[in-house]
N, C-alpha and C positions, 0 to 999 in steps of 0.2 A: 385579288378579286375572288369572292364567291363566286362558286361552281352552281345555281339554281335550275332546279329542273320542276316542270308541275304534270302530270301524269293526271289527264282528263275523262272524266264520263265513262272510265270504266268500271267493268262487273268486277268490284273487288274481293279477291278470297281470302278469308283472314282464316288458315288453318289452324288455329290457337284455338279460337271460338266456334270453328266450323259454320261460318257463316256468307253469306252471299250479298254485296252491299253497294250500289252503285254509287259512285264518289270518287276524287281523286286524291290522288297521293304526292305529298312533297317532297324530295330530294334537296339535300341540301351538302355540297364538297361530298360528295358520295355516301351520304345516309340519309334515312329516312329522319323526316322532320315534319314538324307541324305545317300543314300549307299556311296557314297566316304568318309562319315566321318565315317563308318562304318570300313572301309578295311582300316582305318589309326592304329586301333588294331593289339592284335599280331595276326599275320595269323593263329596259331593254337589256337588260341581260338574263333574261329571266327564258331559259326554254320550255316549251312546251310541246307534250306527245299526246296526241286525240286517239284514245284506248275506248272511244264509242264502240258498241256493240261486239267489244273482246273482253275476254278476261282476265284482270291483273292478279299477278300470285308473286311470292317471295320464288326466288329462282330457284329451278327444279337441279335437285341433287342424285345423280345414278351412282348406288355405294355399289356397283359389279357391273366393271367393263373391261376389256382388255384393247391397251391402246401404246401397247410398244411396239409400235408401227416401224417394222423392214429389220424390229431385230429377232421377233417371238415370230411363227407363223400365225398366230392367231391377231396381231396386231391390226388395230384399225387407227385411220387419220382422226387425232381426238373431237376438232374442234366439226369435222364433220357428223358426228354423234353428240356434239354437246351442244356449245353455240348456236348451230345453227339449225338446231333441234329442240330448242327451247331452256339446254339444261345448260345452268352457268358453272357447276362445279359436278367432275367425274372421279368417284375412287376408283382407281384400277387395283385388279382384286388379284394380286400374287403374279404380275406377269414379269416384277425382274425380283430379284434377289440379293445380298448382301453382297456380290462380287460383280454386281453387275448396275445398283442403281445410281452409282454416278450416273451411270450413260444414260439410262434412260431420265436421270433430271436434267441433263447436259439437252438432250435431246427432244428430249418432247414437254418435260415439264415449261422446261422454260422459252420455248416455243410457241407453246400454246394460247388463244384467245382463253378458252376456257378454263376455269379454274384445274387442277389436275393437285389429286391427294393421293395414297396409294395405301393399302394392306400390304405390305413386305411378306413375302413367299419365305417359309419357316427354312425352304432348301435355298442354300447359299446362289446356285444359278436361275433360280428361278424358272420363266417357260423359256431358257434362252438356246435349252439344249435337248426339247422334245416336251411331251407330257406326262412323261411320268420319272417326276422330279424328286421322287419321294422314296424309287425303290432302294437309293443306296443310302444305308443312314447315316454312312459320310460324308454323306455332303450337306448336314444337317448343318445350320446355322449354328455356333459357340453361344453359350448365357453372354461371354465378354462380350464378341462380335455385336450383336444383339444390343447391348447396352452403350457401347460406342456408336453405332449410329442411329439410335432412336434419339440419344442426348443431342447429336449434330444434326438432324435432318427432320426439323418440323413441321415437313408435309406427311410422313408417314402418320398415320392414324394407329396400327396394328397390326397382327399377324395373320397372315394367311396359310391356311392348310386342305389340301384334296386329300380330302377320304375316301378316297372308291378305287375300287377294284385294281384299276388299270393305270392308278397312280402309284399307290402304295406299292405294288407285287407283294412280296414277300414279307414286306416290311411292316404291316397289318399295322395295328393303332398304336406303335412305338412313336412316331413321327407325333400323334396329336399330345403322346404324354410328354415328351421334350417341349413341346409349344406349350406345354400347361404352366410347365416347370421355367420357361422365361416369362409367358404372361404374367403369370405371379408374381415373379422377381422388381419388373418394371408397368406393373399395372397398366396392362394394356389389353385392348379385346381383342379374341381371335375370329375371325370369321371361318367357318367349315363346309368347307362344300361335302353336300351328302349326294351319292346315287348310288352305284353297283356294287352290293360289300362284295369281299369283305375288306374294311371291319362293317360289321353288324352295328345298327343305331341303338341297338342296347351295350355297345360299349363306347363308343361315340357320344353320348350325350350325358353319363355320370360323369364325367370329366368338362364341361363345361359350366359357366360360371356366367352371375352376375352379369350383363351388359358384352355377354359373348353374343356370335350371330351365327345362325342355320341360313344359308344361304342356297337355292333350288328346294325351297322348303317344300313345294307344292309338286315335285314330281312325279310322273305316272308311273313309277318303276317300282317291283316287286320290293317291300320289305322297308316302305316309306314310313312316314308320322303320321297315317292312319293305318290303321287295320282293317279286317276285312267286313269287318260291320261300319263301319264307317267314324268309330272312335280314334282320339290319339291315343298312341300306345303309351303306357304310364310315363318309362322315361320321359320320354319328350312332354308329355303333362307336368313332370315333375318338374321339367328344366325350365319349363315356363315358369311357375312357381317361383322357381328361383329369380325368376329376368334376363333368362337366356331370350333375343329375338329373332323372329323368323324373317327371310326376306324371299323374295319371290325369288331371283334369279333367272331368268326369263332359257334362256342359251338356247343351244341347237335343239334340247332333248332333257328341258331340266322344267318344265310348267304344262300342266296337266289341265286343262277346264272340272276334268269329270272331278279329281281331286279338291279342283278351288268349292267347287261347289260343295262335292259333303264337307268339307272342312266349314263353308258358310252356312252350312244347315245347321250346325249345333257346336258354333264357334263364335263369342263375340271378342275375338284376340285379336289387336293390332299389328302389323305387319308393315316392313316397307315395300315397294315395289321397284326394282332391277331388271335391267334387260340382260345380263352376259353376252353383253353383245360386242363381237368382233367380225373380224372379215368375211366368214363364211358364213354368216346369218343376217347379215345385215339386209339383204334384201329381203329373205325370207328362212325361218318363221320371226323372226322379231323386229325387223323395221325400226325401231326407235323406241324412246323412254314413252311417248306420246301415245305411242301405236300402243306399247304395252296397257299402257293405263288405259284406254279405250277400251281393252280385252276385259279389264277390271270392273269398266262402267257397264258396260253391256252385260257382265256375270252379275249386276245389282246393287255393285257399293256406288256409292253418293257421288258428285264429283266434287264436294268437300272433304269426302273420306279418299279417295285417291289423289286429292295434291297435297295432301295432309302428308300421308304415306312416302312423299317426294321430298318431301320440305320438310317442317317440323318436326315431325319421326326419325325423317331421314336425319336432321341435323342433332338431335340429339344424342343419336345410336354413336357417332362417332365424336359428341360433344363439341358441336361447330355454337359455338354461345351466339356470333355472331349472323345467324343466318338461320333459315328456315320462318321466319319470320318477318310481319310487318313494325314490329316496335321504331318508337322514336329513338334514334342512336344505334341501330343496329346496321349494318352493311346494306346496302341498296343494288343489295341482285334482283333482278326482277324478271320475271317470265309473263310475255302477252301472248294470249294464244285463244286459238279462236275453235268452236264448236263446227265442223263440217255435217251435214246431215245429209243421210244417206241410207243406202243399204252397200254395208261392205262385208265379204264374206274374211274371217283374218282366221286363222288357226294357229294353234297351242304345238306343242313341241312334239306330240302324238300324233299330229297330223288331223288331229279333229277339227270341224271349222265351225265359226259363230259366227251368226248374224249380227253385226255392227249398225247400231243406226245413225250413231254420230263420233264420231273420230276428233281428237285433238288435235289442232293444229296448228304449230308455231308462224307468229308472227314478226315478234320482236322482242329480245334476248340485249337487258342491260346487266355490266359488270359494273358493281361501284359507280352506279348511276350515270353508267357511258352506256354508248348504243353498242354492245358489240358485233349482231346481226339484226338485219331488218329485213322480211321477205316483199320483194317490191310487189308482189301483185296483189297481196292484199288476200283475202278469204270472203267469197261468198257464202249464200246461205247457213247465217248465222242467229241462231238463235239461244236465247237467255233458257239455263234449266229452269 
């Protein structure tokens, strides 16, 4: 028996096209399908979701979260941050390591409602034994190690490396050059977390490549990717060049308003958007993928350019072929979610706060064209951009 689903009278996003388009969408055994080859099923078996007055998006992907819950401190429960927050797939960005990710796929990966991909931590433990994982370069991951389980483990996407201050100690940018020196080997992107050097982002960013990622790209802290006139500094100009991407990273103390903004003043560069969200920010400053993107809307991008940033972008950067997207034959993640209107006052990692006028708000969150949450009360005051 066919699996038939018809997804009704919703505001559809198609962040391919960047467009807003009320209609519905067919699901068919877990992918998107033409709705008339839908309704050629038996009519009673045919479901149907009435997405009136919300809006439908390919499912929102957060590529930085930390969600190895009860073994990292920083661990949060995934599917409380994904699912049921609208986002159907989370990369967790460096939180176990080569000695340590069985457990965490034992454990949480396959656990989880929501999908769960990960960045592999360049240091062998991972966050499993403090945060600063970086200062002994013995416990640097092998090229071998490295190439045996990226060959076995196809949810790993890449490597992850913290660059700051209080990761590395002493260890300064040797850690990013051994990640250089496996990325290369096994063609894979590194993701980088930048904030406190040293190292310095003038030695940090010649060593990145092609389809690498700057991740807390937008932080308020001394010695960022803008200078003090409000230009990027050349590296980081240059790395874009190359197709190095930036991504927000949202975290305790890693996203800036006054930053988003000069970078928006004389910046038309795509980016994705990330919360770094674990246990002690979840309530506040970052709240969810949702709440972040809301910070987004209300700084002026579109809300075709911030589910873009979620989706599409997002599934690219980590080459998910299957997702981020509405195509016929493509996976049937889907995120309903609805516009809240308001005045909310939300603040950035500096402690600044913005006037919010409408907030995104999850509805209902399908995997493979299942329901995997649904919020029973529903969203009022809702209105179409």
């Amino acid at each position: 028996m066919n699996e038939a689903l018809i997804i009704q009278n919703g505001l559809v996003i198609d962040p391919e096209a960047l467009t807003i388009i009320e209609k519905d969408i067919g699901i068919l055994n877990g992918r998107f399908a033409p709705v008339e080859e839908v309704l050629k099923q038996d009519r009673n078996e045919i479901q149907y979701i009435n997405a009136s007055g919300y809006y439908v998006s390919p499912g929102f992907i957060d590529l930085h979260a930390h969600i190895f819950k009860d073994y990292t401190e920083l661990g949060i429960d995934a599917d409380k941050v994904g699912v049921e927050q609208g986002v159907t797939t989370i990369v967790d960005a460096g939180s176990s390591g080569y000695e340590n990710y069985n457990l965490f796929k034992e454990e949480i990966i396959n656990t989880s409602k929501t999908e769960i991909l990960a960045f592999l931590n360049i240091s062998r433990k991972g966050l499993c034994h403090g945060l600063s994982e970086l200062a002994n370069l013995e416990d640097l991951m092998t090229l071998e190690e490295a190439r045996e389980i990226f060959e076995k483990e196809k949810s790993i996407v890449g490597l992850k490396a913290r660059m700051s201050g209080s990761v590395v100690k002493d260890s300064g940018i040797q850690p990013l050059k051994h990640a250089r020196n496996i990325a290369d080997h096994l063609h894979k992107p590194i993701m980088v977390h930048i904030g406190n050097p040293p190292p310095n982002l003038q030695e940090i960013f010649p060593l990145l490549n092609k389809g690498d990622i700057v991740t807390h790209a937008f932080h308020g802290k001394k010695h960022g990717v803008l200078n003090e006139t409000g230009e990027m500094i050349p590296e980081a100009l240059s790395a874009i060049g190359r197709g190095v991407r930036f991504d927000i990273g949202h975290g305790t103390s890693s996203f800036s308003y006054r930053t988003m903004r000069r970078f928006k003043e004389k910046y038309d560069i795509a980016f994705t958007i990330s919360t770094d969200i674990y246990k002690k920010n979840y309530s506040h400053p970052v709240g969810s993928l949702m709440v972040t993107m809301s910070k987004l809307l209300a700084l002026g991008y579109s809300l075709t350019e911030v589910v873009a940033a979620v989706t599409k972008w997002a599934a690219d950067t980590i080459h998910l072929t299957e997702q981020g997207t509405l195509s016929y034959g493509a996976r049937a993640d889907v995120t309903i979610f609805g516009l809240e209107e308001g005045n909310s006052l939300l603040a950035d990692s500096e402690g600044d706060e913005l006037t919010c006028h409408q907030i995104l708000t999850p509805y209902m969150t399908l995997r493979t064209g299942k329901v995997a949450y649904k919020k029973e009360d529903g969203i009022k005051n809702i209105r179409a951009l």
